[in-house]
N, C-alpha and C positions, 0 to 999 in steps of 0.2 A: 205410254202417255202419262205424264206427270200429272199428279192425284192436284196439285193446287190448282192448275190450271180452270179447275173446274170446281172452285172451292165458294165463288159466287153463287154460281147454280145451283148447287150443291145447296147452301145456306137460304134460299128462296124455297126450294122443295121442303127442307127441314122447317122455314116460317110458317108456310101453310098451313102444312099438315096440324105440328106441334100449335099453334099461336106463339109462335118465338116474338121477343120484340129486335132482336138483334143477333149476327153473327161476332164471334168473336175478331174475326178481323177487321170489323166495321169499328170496335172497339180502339179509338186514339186518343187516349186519355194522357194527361201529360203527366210523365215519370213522379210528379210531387205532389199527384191530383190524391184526395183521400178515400174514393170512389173503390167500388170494391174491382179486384183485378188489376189494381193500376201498380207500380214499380215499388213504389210506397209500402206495400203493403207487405211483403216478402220478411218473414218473422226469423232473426238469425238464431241457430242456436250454436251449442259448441260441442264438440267430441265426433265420437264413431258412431254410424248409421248402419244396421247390416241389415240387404235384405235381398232377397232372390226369388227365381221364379220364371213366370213368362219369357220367352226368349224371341216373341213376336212383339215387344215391346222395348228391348234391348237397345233401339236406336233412340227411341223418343227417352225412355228413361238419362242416356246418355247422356243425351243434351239438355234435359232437365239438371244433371249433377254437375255439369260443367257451368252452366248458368248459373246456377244456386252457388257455388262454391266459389264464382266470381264476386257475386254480393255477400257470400258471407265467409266471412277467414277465419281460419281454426276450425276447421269441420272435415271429418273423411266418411265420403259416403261409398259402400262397396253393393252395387248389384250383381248380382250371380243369374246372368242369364238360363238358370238349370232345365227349365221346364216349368209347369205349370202345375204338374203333378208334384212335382220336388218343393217347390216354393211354401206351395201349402203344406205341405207335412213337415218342412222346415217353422212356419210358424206356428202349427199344432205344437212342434217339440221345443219348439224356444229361443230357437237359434238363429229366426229371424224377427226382427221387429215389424218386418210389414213383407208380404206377398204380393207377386204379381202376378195374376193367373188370366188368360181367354177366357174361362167360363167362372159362375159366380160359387160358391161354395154347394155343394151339394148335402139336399137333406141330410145323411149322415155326415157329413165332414161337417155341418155347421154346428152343434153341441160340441163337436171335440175341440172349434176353433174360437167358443164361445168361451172354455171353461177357460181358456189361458189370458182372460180379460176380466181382471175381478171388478167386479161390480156395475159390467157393462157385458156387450156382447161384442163379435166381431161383424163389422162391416164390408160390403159388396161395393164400392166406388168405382166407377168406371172414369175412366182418364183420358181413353182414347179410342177412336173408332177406327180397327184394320179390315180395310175388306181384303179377302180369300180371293185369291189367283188359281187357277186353272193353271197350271205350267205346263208344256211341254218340246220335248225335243224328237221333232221326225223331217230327217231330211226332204227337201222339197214339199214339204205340206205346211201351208203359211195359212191364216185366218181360220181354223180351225174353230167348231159350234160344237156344244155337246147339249142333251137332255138329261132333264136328273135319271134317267130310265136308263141312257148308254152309259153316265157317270158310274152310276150303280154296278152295272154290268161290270164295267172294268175293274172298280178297285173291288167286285167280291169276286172275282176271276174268275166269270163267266163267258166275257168277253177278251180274246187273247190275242189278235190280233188287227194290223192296222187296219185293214185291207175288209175287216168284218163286216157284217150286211148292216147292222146298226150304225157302225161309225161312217156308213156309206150315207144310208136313210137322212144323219144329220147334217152333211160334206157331201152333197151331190154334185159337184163341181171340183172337187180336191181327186189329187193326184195324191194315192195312198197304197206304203207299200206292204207287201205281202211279206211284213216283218213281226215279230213277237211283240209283244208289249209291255214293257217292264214297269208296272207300275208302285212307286215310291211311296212311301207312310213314313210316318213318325214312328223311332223305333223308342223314343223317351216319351214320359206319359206330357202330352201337349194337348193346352186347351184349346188351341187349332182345331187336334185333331176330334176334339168335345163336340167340337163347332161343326165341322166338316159330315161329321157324321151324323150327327142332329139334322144338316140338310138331308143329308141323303135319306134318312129314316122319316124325314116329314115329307119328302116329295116323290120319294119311290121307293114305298112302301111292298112294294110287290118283287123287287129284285134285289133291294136291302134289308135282310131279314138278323142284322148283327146290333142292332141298335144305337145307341150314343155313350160312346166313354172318353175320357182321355187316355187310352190305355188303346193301341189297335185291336180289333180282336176280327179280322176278317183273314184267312187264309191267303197264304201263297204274295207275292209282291216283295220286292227289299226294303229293312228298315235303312234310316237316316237319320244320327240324330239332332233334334235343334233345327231349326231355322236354315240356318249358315250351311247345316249338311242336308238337308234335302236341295237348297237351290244349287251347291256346289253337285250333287251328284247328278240331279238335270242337266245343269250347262253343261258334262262334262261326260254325261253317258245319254249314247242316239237311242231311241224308240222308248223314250221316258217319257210318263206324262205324272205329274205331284198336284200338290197344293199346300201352296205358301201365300205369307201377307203380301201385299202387291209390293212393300217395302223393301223386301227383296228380291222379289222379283224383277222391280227396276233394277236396283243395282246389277243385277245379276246379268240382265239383259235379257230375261226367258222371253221366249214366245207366250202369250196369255191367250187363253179362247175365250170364245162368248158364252153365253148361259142363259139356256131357255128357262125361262120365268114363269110365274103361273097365269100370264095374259100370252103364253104363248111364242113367245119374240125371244129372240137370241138378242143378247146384251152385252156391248162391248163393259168392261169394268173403267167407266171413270167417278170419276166423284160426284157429278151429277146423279150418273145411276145408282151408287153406292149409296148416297142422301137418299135420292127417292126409298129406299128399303128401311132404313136407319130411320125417318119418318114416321112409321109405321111404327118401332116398338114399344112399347109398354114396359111402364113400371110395375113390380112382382111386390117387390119389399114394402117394409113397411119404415115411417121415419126417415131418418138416416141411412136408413140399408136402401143403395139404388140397382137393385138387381134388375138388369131388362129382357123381355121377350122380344125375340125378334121374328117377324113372321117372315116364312123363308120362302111360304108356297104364293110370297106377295103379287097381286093381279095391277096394281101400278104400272101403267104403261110408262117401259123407260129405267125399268127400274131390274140393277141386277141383284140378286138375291144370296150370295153368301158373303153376309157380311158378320164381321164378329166386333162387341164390347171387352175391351180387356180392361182388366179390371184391377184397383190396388184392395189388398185384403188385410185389412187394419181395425185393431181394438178403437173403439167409443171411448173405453174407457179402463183403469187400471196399467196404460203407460208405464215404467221406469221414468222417475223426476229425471233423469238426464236425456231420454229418448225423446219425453215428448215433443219440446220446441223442436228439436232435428225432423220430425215425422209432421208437425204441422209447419213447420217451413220449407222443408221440400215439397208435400204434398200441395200447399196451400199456391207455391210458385207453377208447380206443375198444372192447378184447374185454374188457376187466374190466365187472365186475357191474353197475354204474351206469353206465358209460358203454352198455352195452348198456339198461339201462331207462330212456336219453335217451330213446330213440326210440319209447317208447309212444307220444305222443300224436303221431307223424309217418308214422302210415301203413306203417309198418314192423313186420316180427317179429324180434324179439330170437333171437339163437342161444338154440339149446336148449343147458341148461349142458355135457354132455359133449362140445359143438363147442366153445364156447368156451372152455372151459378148454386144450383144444387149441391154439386159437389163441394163446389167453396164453400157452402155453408155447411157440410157434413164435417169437414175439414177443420173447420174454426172451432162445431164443438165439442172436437176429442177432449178429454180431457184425462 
């Protein structure tokens, strides 16, 4: 089911909760309005942009570069979808001007991502909200439910088959066979899989005892790397079950399960339920830095719970004079109003406007 479809609802959940005054698609300002997000505002600059990282973001970035490079001529921008883990230690060393990672810089990574910003620190911006897919491929078993308890089970290979008393417990009406289970991770360091495990570690604590990294560290299961390889090896291998952004999970066509939540209820993933969680998180940072919490054991009726902030990981200040207009003219295109309703039709959720408007103002004042 297509994430926009449900980008209304979605947008009323996030008003609530947050006091949003607006979604961004509500946002129809006219191309030569001076308002902030409107077409107008898109700052050109000139040369090479290089930057990498996230590879859960790979689509929305794309069309961020294509759009920005339609308005602005004379500019080559290069994303390297690497991972999340790679992106940052790419901007610790140098080699990129801005990161895109799932999760926000961690204690120690943040002094090492600070020092390469003279006279500023590095920033947490979140750009776009992916929720986390449940994938799997088991012939003849269709609407598939899981608990963070069976989740658990599975990817710390506890639980090893389809046909197991657990996967019964949650599918007591599925037709399930008495086949192995081959379950899928990220074999590159992925802030997915930061995210993924973060659930797992906040909700079933009792059966996931590996903690949260971008880095797997649970035994037994195949790696895959990137995005693109874990959904390619679902579609394409039976008794698989992963977790990927729903972004490709559409494309892909995976099968997606539901996800009992902390009121209890198995949750289809749309955007609706995706909002109701997204609702719920909190700001960490301070200023400019918008790092968020996301509560995952959320008791929100309606509301499915693994969702991720991915986030662009950018100097305040100390830029290259030739970098900076390129980094606040993409980035600035990518939180404004239209740049965020690129990404209806990519499997993605648009910031709710009181994020975004944040971020366009984080945006404005790199310097």
């Amino acid at each position: 089911m297509k994430l926009q479809r449900h980008g209304a609802i979605a947008c009323l959940a996030l008003t609530a909760v947050l006091g949003l005054s607006a979604c961004g698609s509500d946002n129809n300002e006219p191309a030569g309005g001076s308002a902030s997000g409107s077409a107008a505002a898109v700052d050109c600059g000139k040369g090479t942009l290089n930057a990498q990282g996230s590879s859960a973001q790979k689509n929305a970035m794309a069309e961020w570069i294509k759009a920005y490079q339609q308005k602005c001529a004379g500019t080559t921008i290069n994303y390297e979808p690497s991972g999340s883990g790679a992106g940052i230690q790419a901007f610790i060393a140098g080699t990129a001007d801005f990161a895109g990672s799932d999760s926000a810089l961690k204690p120690e990574e943040q002094p090492q991502a600070d020092a390469k910003c003279a006279g500023g620190q590095a920033l947490n911006l979140p750009m776009v909200i992916g929720p986390v897919a449940v994938v799997y491929n088991v012939g003849g078993a269709d609407n598939l439910q899981f608990s963070p308890a069976t989740l658990a089970k599975i990817f710390a290979g506890k639980v090893t088959k389809w046909d197991d008393a657990a996967i019964k417990a949650d599918n007591p009406d599925a037709k399930l066979p008495s086949a192995a289970i081959q379950a899928v991770h990220r074999s590159d360091e992925s802030g997915t899989t930061d995210n993924f495990t973060k659930y797992l570690s906040k909700t079933a604590e009792a059966d996931w005892t590996f903690g949260n990294a971008k880095a797997w560290k649970a035994p037994g299961g195949v790696g895959a790397a990137k995005s693109d390889g874990v959904a390619s090896k679902v579609k394409s291998t039976e008794g698989t079950i992963s977790y990927v952004e729903l972004s490709y999970a559409e494309n892909s066509g995976l099968k997606m399960a539901k996800i009992k939540n902390g009121a209890g209820e198995f949750v289809e993933l749309t955007g609706d339920s995706a909002g109701k969680t997204i609702a719920g998180a909190k700001f960490e940072g301070q200023g400019n830095d918008l790092k968020m919490s996301i509560d995952y054991n959320t008791k929100e009726a309606g509301a499915y719970p693994i969702v991720l902030a991915t986030y662009e990981i950018v100097c305040s200040k100390g830029l290259a004079a030739d970098k900076l207009p390129l980094v606040k003219g993409l980035l600035g295109h990518a939180a404004s109003t239209e740049g965020q309703q690129e990404l209806a039709e990519l499997g993605y959720a648009p910031l709710p406007d009181a994020v975004r408007t944040k971020v366009e103002a984080a945006v404005k004042s790199l310097a």
